[in-house]
N, C-alpha and C positions, 0 to 999 in steps of 0.2 A: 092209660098213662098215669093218668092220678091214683088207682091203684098200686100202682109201680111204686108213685113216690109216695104215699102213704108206709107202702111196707117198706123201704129203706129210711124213712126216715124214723119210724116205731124200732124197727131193729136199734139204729145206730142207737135213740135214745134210752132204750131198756138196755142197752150194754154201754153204756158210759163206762161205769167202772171196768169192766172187761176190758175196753180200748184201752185207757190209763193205765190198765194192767198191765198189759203189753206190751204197749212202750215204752214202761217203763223197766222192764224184762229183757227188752229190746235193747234199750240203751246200758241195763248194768249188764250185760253180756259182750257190748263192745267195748266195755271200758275193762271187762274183767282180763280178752284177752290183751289188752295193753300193759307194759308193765308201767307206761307214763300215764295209764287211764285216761283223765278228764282233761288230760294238758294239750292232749291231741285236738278236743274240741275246738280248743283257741286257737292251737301255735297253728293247724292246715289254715284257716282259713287268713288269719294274719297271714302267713307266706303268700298264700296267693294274692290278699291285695299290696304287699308291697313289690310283687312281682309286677304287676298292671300299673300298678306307682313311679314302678323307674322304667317301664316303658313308655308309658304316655304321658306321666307327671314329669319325669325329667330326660331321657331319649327326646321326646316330641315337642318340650317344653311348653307345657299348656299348664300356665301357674297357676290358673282359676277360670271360672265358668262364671262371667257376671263379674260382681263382687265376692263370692263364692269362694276359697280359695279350694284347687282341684281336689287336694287329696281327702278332705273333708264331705265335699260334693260327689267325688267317687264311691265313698266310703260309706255313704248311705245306699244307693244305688245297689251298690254289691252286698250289702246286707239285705235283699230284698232276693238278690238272685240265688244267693248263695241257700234260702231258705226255700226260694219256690224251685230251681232248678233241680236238685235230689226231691223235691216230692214229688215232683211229675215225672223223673228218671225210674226214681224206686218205687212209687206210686204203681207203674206201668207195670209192676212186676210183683205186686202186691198180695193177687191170688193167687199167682203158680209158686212162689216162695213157700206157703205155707202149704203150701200139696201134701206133707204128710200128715199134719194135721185134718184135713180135709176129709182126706179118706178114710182115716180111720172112726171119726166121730162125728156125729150132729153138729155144726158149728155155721153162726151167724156169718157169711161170707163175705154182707155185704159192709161190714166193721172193719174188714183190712185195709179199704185205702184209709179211714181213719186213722187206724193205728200207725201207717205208715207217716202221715202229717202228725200227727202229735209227736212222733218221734224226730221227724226233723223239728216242729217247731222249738224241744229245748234246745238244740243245736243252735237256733237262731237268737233264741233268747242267752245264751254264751256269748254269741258275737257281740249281741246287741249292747252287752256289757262295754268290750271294749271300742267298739262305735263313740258311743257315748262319752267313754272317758276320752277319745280323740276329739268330742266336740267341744268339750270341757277347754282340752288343751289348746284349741283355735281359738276360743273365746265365745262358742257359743252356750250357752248356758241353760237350764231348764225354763219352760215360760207355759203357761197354760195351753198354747197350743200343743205342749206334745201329749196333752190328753190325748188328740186325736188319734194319736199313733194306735192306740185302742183300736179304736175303729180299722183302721188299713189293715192290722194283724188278724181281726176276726177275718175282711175278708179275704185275706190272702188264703186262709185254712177252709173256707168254704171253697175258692175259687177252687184250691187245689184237690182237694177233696174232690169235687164235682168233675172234673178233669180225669183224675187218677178213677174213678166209679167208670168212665167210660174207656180209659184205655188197658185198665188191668182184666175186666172181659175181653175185647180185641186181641190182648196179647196172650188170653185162652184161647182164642178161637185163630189165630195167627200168630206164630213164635217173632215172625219178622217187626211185629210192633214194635216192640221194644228198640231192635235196632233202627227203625227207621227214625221214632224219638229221639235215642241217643242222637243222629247223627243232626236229627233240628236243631236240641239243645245247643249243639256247637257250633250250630250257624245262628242261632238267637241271642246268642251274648252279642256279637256283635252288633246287630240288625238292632237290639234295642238300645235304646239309649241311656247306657250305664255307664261307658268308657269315655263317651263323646257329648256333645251341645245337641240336642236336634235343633236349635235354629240355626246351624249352616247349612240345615237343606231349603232347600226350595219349598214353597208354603202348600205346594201338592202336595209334595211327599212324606211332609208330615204331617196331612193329614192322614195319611197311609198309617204311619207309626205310629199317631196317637189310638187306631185303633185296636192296638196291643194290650189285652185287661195284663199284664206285666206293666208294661208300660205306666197303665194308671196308678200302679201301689208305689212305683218309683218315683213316683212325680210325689204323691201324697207323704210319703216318707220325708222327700224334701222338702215339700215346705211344710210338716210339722216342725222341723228342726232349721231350716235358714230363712222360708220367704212367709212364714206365717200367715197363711192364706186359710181358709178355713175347707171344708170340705165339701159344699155346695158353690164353691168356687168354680169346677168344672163339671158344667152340670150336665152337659152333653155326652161326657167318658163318661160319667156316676151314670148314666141311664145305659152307656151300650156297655161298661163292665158286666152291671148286674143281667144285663138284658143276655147276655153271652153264658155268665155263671148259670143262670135259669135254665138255660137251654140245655147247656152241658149237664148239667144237674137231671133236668128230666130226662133224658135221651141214656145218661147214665142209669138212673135207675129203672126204666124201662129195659133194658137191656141188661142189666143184674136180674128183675123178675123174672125174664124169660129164660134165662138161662142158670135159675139158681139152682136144679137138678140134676143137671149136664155137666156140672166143670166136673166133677169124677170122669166122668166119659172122654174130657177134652183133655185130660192128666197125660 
């Protein structure tokens, strides 16, 4: 196993530049076929939260969460999802995407769910712009805590990374992965707590949900931005986030070594 994650992590690090490359490859290729380009970045994901906005912000009327007021409080949350939910989708499909590549050339394999997270992460860092200036507009304003946000974003790219390492083998060695993710995905927006309060459930069951490492970047997002808590704050999620990222991480990359000869064969 520690050889495993030795060589994926020697790999990823001696291809920095390559990942960056790619993604960035990656992203002006979807901007090229757009004739709106980089407008798309913004305007999908705006649509979608003012879509969630006038369902549960004014449909449902749930004016705020706390003192909180909702759309600002949502709007973190879905900045969280919207970056981690396409990398665990695309993530999932990471190695067999580049199948032509693959077969034709020697190529680091285990650099693709990277390059798949780096490529969402600008996407996130787009929204994040207009996040921001919505907190502007509520009256929340920049404060030392959102250093922290640093932090939550490195681990969101680890989590995701670590994740995507184990499900883009799976979804070589089984085409069904992919759709059985896909169809989590769409039962996980709801399940976590991005649209809703988890303190209207019952004090079971959220312990249940805080055991979501999504869950924990959501939480940390908001209070770098409304409840200013610091990050050993919940020190119980920080142990079983990372304690989970670890595990996903070695299981991914033991499973990338074993199988780093074979995805030709699995093609």
């Amino acid at each position: 196993m520690f050889k495993a994650i030795k060589y994926v992590v020697t790999e990823n690090v001696s291809n920095l530049y390559r990942i960056f490359t790619i993604s960035r490859y990656s992203i002006a290729a979807d901007i090229h076929d757009s004739h709106l380009g980089l407008f798309w970045n913004f305007a999908n994901p705006v649509i979608q939260v003012l879509t969630y906005w006038f369902l549960f912000g004014l449909v449902l009327k749930r004016k705020s969460v706390g003192e909180v007021p909702y759309l600002p409080w949502m709007l973190a949350g879905m900045a969280v999802w919207f970056f981690l939910s396409p990398c665990i989708t695309n993530g999932c499909n990471a190695i067999f995407q580049k199948a032509g590549v693959i077969s034709k050339m020697k190529f680091p394999v285990s650099i693709l769910p990277a390059t798949v997270v780096m490529q969402e992460f600008f996407n996130h860092l787009c929204f994040m712009i207009i996040a921001i200036a919505g907190f502007i507009v509520y009256g929340y304003y920049p404060s030392i805590y959102w250093l922290e946000l640093l932090y939550y974003m490195v681990a969101a790219i680890i989590f995701a990374i670590s994740l995507a390492l184990v499900t883009s083998v799976l979804n070589m060695i089984a085409r069904d992965t992919r759709k059985f993710i896909l169809a989590i995905m769409r039962l996980l927006l709801y399940l976590t707590p991005i649209l809703w309060d988890i303190k209207t459930l019952p004090k079971a069951l959220q312990f249940v949900m805080k055991c979501n490492p999504i869950y924990y970047i959501v939480t940390g997002y908001r209070d770098c931005f409304f409840y200013h808590r610091g990050i050993l704050f919940y020190q119980k999620q920080l142990l079983l986030f990372w304690g989970v990222t670890i595990v996903l991480f070695a299981v991914g990359s033991t499973i990338m070594y074993r199988f780093k000869t074979r995805f030709i064969d699995l093609l």
